[in-house]
C-alpha positions in Angstrom: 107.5 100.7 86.9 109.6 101.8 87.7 110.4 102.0 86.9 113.8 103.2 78.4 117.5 103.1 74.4 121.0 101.8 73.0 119.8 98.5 71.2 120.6 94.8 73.7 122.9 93.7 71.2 125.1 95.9 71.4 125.6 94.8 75.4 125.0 91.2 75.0 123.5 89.8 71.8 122.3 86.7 73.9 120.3 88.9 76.5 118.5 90.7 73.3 117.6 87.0 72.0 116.1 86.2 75.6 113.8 89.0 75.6 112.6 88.6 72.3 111.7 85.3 73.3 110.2 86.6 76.4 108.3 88.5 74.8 107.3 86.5 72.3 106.4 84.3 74.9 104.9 86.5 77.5 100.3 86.5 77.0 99.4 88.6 79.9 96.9 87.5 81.7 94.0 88.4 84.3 95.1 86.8 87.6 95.3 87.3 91.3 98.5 89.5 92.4 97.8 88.4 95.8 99.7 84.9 95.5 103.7 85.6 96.6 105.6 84.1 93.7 109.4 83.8 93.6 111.9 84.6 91.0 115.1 83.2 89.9 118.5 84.8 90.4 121.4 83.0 88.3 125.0 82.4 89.5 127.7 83.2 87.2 130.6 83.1 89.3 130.2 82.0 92.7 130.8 78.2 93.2 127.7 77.1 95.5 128.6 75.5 99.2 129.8 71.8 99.0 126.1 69.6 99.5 126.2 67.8 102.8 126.0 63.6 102.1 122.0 62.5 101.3 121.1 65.9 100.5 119.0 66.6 97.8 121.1 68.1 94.6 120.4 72.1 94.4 120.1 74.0 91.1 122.5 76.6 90.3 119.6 79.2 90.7 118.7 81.4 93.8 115.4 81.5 94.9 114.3 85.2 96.0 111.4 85.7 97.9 109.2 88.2 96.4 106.5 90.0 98.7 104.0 92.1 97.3 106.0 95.4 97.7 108.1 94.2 94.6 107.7 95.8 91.0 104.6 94.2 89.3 104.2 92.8 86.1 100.9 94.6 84.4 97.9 93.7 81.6 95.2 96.1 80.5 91.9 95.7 78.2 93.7 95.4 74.8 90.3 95.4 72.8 89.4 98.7 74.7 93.0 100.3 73.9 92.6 99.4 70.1 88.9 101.5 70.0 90.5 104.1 72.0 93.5 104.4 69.3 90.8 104.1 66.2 91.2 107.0 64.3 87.6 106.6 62.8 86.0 106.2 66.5 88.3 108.8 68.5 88.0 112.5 66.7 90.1 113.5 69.6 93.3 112.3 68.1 96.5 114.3 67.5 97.7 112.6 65.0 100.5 115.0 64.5 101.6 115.1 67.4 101.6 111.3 67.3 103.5 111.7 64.3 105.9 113.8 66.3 106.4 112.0 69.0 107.5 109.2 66.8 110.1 111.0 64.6 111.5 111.7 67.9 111.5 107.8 69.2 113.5 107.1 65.7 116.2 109.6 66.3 117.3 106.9 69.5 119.9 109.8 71.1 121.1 106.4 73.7 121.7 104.5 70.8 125.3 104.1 71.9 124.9 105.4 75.1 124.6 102.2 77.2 128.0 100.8 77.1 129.5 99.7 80.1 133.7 99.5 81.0 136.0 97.6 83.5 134.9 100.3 86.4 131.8 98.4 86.5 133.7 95.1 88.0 135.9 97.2 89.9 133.3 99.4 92.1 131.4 96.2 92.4 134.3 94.2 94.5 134.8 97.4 96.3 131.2 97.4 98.0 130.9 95.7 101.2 128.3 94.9 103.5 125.0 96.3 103.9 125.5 98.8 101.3 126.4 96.0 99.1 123.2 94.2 99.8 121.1 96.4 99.3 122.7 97.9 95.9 122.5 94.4 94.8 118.7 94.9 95.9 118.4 98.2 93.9 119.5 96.4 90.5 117.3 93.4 91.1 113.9 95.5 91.5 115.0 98.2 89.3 115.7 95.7 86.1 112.4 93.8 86.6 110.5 97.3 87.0 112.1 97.9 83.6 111.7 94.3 81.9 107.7 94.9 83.4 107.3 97.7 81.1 109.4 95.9 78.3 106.4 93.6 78.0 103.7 95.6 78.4 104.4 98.1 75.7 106.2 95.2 73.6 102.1 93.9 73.7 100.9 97.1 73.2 103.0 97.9 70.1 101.7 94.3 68.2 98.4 94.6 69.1 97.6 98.5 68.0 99.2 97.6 65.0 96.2 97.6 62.9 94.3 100.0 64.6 97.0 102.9 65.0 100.2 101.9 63.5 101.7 105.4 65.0 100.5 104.5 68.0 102.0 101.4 67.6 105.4 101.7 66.5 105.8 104.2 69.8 104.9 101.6 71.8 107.5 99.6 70.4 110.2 102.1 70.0 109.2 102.4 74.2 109.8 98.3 74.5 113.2 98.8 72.7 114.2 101.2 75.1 112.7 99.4 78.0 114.5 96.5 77.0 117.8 98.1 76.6 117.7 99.5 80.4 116.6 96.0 81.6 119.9 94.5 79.7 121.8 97.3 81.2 120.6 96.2 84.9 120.9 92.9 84.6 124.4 93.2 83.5 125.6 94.9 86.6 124.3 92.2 88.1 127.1 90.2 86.8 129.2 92.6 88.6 128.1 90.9 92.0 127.7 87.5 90.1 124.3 87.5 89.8 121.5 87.3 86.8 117.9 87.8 87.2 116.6 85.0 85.0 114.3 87.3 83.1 112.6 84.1 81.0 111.0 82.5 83.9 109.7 85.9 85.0 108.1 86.1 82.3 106.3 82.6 83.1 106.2 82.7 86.8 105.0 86.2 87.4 101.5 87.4 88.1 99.9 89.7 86.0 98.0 93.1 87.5 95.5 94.0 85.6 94.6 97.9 84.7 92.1 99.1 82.9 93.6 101.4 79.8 92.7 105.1 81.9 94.7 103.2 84.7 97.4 102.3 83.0 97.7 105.9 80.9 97.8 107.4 85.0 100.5 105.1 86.7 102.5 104.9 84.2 102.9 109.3 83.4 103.7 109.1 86.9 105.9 106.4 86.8 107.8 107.8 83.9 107.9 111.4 85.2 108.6 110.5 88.7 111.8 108.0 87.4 113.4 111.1 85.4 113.5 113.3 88.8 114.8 110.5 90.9 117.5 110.0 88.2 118.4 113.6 87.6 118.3 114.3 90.9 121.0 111.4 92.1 122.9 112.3 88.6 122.8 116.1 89.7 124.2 115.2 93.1 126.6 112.6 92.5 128.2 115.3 89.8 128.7 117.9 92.7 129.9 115.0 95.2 132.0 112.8 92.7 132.9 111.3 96.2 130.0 109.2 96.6 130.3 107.7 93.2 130.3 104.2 94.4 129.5 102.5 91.1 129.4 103.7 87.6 126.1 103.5 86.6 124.7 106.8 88.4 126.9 108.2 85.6 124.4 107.0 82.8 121.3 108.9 84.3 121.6 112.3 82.9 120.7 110.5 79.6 119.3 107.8 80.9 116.4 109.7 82.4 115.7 111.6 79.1 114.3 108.3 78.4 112.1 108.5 81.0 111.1 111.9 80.3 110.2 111.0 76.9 108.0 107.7 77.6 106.3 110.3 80.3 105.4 113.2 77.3 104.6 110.3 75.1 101.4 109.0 77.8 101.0 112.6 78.5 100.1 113.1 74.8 98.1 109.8 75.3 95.9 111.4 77.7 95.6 114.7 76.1 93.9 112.1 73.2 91.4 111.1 76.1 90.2 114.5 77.5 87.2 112.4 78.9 90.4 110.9 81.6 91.2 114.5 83.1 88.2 116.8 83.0 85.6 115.5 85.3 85.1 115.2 88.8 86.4 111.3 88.5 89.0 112.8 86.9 90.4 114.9 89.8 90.0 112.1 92.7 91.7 109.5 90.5 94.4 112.4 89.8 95.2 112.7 93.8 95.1 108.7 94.1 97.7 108.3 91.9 99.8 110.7 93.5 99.7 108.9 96.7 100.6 105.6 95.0 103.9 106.8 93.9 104.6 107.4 97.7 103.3 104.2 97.9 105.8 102.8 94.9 108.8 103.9 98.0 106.7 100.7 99.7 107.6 99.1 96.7 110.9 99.6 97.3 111.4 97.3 100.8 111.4 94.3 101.0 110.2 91.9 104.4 106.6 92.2 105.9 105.2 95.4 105.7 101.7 96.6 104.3 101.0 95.5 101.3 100.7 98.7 98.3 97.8 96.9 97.1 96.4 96.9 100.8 97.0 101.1 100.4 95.3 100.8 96.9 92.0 99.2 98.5 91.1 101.5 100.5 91.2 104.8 98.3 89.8 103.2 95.0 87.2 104.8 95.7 88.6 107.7 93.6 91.3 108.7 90.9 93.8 111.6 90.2 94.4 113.4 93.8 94.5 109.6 95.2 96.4 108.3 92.1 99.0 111.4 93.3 98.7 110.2 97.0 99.2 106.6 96.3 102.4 107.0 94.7 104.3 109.3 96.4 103.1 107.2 100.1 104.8 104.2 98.4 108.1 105.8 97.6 108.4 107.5 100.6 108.0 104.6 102.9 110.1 102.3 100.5 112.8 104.5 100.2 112.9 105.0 104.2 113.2 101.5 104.4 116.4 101.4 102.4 117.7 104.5 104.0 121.8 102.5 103.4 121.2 102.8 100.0 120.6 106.3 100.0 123.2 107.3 102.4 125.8 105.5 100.6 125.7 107.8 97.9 125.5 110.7 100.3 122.1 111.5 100.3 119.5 112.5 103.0 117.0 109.6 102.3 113.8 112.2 103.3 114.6 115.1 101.6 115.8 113.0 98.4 112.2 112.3 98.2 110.3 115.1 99.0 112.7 117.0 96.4 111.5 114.4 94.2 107.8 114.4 95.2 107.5 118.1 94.7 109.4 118.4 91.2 107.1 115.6 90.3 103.9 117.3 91.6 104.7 120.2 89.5 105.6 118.5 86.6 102.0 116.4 87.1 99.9 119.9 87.6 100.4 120.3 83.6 98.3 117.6 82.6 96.7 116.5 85.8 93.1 118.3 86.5 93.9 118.5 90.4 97.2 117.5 92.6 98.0 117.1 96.5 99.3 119.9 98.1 102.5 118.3 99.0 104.3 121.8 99.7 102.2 121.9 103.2 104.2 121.4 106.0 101.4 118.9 107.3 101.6 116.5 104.0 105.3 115.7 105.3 103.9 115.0 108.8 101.9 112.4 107.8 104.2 110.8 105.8 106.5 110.8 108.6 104.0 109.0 111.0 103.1 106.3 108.5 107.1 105.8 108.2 106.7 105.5 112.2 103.8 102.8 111.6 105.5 101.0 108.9 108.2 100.4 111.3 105.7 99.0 114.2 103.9 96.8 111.6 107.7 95.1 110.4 108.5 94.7 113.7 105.4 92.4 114.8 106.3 90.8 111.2 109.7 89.9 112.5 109.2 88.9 116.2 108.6 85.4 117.0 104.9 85.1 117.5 102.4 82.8 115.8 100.7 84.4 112.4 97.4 84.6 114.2 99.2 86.5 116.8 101.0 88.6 114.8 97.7 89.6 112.3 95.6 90.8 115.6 98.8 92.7 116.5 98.9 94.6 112.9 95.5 95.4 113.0 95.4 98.4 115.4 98.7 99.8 113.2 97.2 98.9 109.6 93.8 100.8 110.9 96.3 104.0 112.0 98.5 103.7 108.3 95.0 103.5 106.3 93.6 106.8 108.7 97.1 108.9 107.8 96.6 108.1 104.1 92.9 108.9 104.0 93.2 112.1 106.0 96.5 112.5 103.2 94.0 112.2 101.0 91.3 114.7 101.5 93.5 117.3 102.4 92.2 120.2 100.4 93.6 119.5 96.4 95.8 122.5 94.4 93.3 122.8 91.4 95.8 122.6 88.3 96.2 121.0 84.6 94.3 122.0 81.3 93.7 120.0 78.5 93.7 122.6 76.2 97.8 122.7 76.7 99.4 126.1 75.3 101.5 126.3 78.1 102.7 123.0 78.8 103.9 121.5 75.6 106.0 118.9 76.1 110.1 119.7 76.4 113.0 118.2 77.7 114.0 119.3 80.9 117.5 119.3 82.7 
C-alpha cells in the first residue's frame, strides 16, 4: 500500500517540487479499477535503439504494462471521514491520544535518515539478469505503493483540516513520510536508469474507492504487515551480510518504524470507531482483510493471473476474518511468483511469508475482534494449492490460444482458487482484540 520520513529535499529538491504538484494536482475520484492503464517509466541514461527509416519518432518514456495485480491508487468518502473526525458528533474520540500520536509524528527520528551514497550505483551495475529484473520490478511497485499512500493521506490531511486539525496534521505528517520513501524508491531507480514518472500517475491512474471503515482496515494491515516484511529482510540480511545485494535493505530497520507508526496511528483511528471492531460485521470483515494481504503477494506478480479484485468479489460478503484472509492470499501468491527476488537475498520465499503472516496475525489480534487461524497446518495447505492453481491459470494466460479459448480454460481453475479461499475463509476464527486496550497500547517493536 504497500506498501513513510527524511524530508524529499534533502534527496532531490526537484522530486519534492513534483509531488507537491502531484498532489496538488491529484482530485481522487470514483472510477472503475477494472480498465488496465499504463504508467510511464523515464530513461535517464540509456540512449534508446537507433529508429529504423519511416518509423514513427518514439518518446524517451517506457510504457509499462500495468495488470490489475499492481499497487492501486485509492479514494474514500471524504464528507463521511470529516463527521467521523468531528469532535462535537464523535464522543468516542481520544483526543489525547491524538495529541500523542502527533508529538510523536513531529519528532521525525528519519529526518536524516534517508540519504543515499555511491554503493547505491555500484550494487546496481553488479546485478545481472533475472535477479536484476525483477529488483528493478520490486522498486517500481514498491515506490508507487508508497506515492499511493502519499496522495491519499496528503487529501486526507487538507480536507480534515477544519473538522479535526489533529487529525489532520497526522495525516500530513504520514504524506511527508510517504512522500520521502516514494523519493527514496524512485531514486534507486536511477541506479538501473530508470524513473517512474510519478506526475502522470497521478493523471493516468484509476482511483479505488473505499469506504472510510475500509480504508481504516487495509491500510492497519498494510502498515503493520510492511514493518514485518522489512524487519524481517533487515534482521536477516544483518545475520547474512552476504546477500546484501543492494544498499537499501540497510535502511529498513528504521525505515519500517515508519511503518509501525502509520500502523498504531490507524489503530488509534479505529479504537475512535469501536462501532468498526465489536459486532458480528466486525469479525467477518476482520478475517477478509486478513486474506487480502495474502492476496496483496498477488499484488506482487505481474503477467495474467487472477485478478485481487476477482479474490475480493467473492468474500465481500463479510469483513475482519476475510479482510485477514484477503491479504495474506495476495502476498503469498505474489511473493511465490517472484520467488528470484527472494532467493537473491537468500531467503526461502515460503517461509519468508508465513514468518511474516503469523507476526502480523499476532500483531492484528490486538485490535482486531477475530483473526484466521493461520498457525494450523491446514491454513498453509491451502495456500500452497492456490500457488499450484495460480500457476495453471498463468500458464493458459501464456500459451497461444485465442482469448475465448483461454477464458473457458480458466474457468474450471478460477472456480478451484475461489473454493480454497472460501473454505480459507470459514475455517474456524481465533476469537481475539478488545477495544477497551490495557494491554495492547501501542509500542515500538524490534
Amino acid at each position: 500500500m504497500a506498501s513513510s520520513a527524511m524530508e524529499l529535499s534533502l534527496l532531490n529538491p526537484a522530486a519534492m517540487r513534483g509531488l507537491a504538484a502531484a498532489s496538488a494536482a491529484a482530485k481522487p475520484r470514483v472510477v472503475s479499477s477494472r480498465r488496465v492503464v499504463r504508467f510511464r517509466v523515464a530513461a535517464s541514461a540509456a540512449a534508446p535503439p537507433a529508429a529504423k527509416p519511416g518509423a514513427p519518432k518514439k518518446r524517451g518514456k517506457t510504457e509499462i504494462q500495468e495488470t490489475l495485480l499492481t499497487p492501486r491508487f485509492y479514494t474514500t468518502d471524504f464528507d463521511e471521514m470529516e463527521r467521523l473526525f468531528n469532535a462535537e458528533i464523535n464522543k468516542q474520540l481520544n483526543q489525547e491520544e491524538f495529541d500523542a500520536l502527533l508529538q510523536e509524528f513531529k519528532t521525525d527520528y528519519n529526518q536524516t535518515h534517508f540519504v543515499r551514497n555511491p554503493e547505491f550505483k555500484a550494487a546496481a551495475d553488479k546485478m545481472e539478469g533475472p535477479l536484476r529484473q525483477i529488483f528493478v520490478e520490486f522498486l517500481e511497485r514498491s515506490c508507487t505503493a508508497e506515492f499511493s499512500g502519499f496522495l491519499l493521506y496528503k487529501e486526507l490531511g487538507r480536507r480534515l483540516k477544519k473538522t479535526n486539525p489533529v487529525v489532520a496534521e497526522i495525516f500530513s505528517l504520514m504524506s511527508r513520510d510517504e512522500a520521502r520513501h516514494a523519493g527514496f524508491l524512485n531514486k534507486g531507480l536511477s541506479d538501473f536508469n530508470l524513473a517512474l514518472d510519478l506526475g502522470f500517475l497521478t493523471k493516468a491512474r484509476k482511483y479505488t474507492f473505499f469506504k472510510p471503515k475500509f480504508i481504516f482496515y487495509a491500510t492497519y494491515l498494510s502498515e503493520k504487515i510492511g514493518y514485518w516484511r522489512y524487519i524481517t529482510i533487515f534482521r536477516h540480511l544483518k545475520a547474512n551480510p552476504e546477500y546484501q545485494v543492494y544498499p537499501i535493505f540497510k535502511y529498513f530497520e528504521n525505515w519500517c518504524q515508519d511503518e509501525n507508526r502509520h500502523g498504531d496511528f490507524f489503530s488509534a483511528l479505529l479504537k475512535a470507531q469501536p462501532q468498526f471492531l465489536n459486532d458480528w460485521k466486525a469479525k467477518l470483515w476482520s478475517r477478509f482483510f486478513c486474506l487480502s494481504v495474502i492476496s496483496e503477494l498477488f499484488h506482487c506478480l505481474h503477467g495474467p493471473t487472477v485478478h485481487t479484485e476477482d479474490c475480493y468479489c467473492v468474500p465481500v460478503l463479510t469483513v475482519f476474518v476475510c479482510d485477514l484472509l484477503q491479504v495474506y492470499v495476495t502476498m503469498y501468491l505474489n511473493d511465490c511468483q517472484r520467488t528470484t527476488f527472494y532467493e537473491g537475498i537468500g531467503l526461502d520465499t515460503k517461509e519468508f511469508d508465513m514468518h511474516v503472516i503469523i507476526e502480523t496475525n499476532r500483531t492484528t489480534a490486538r485490535i482486531f475482534p477475530a483473526v484466521l487461524d493461520v498457525e494450523n497446518p491446514e491454513f498453509k495447505r491451502k495456500l500452497d494449492r492456490m500457488v499450484e492453481i495460480n500457476k495453471k491459470i498463468i500458464a493458459i494466460g501464456e500459451s497461444d490460444d485465442i482469448p475465448l479459448v483461454k477464458n473457458l480454460k480458466r474457468i474450471p481453475h478460477v472456480a478451484a482458487l475461489v473454493s480454497e479461499i472460501i473454505a480459507a475463509y470459514l475455517m474456524p476464527p481465533i476469537e481475539s482484540g478488545s477495544v477497551d486496550f490495557a494491554e495492547f497500547e501501542p509500542q515500538l517493536v524490534y
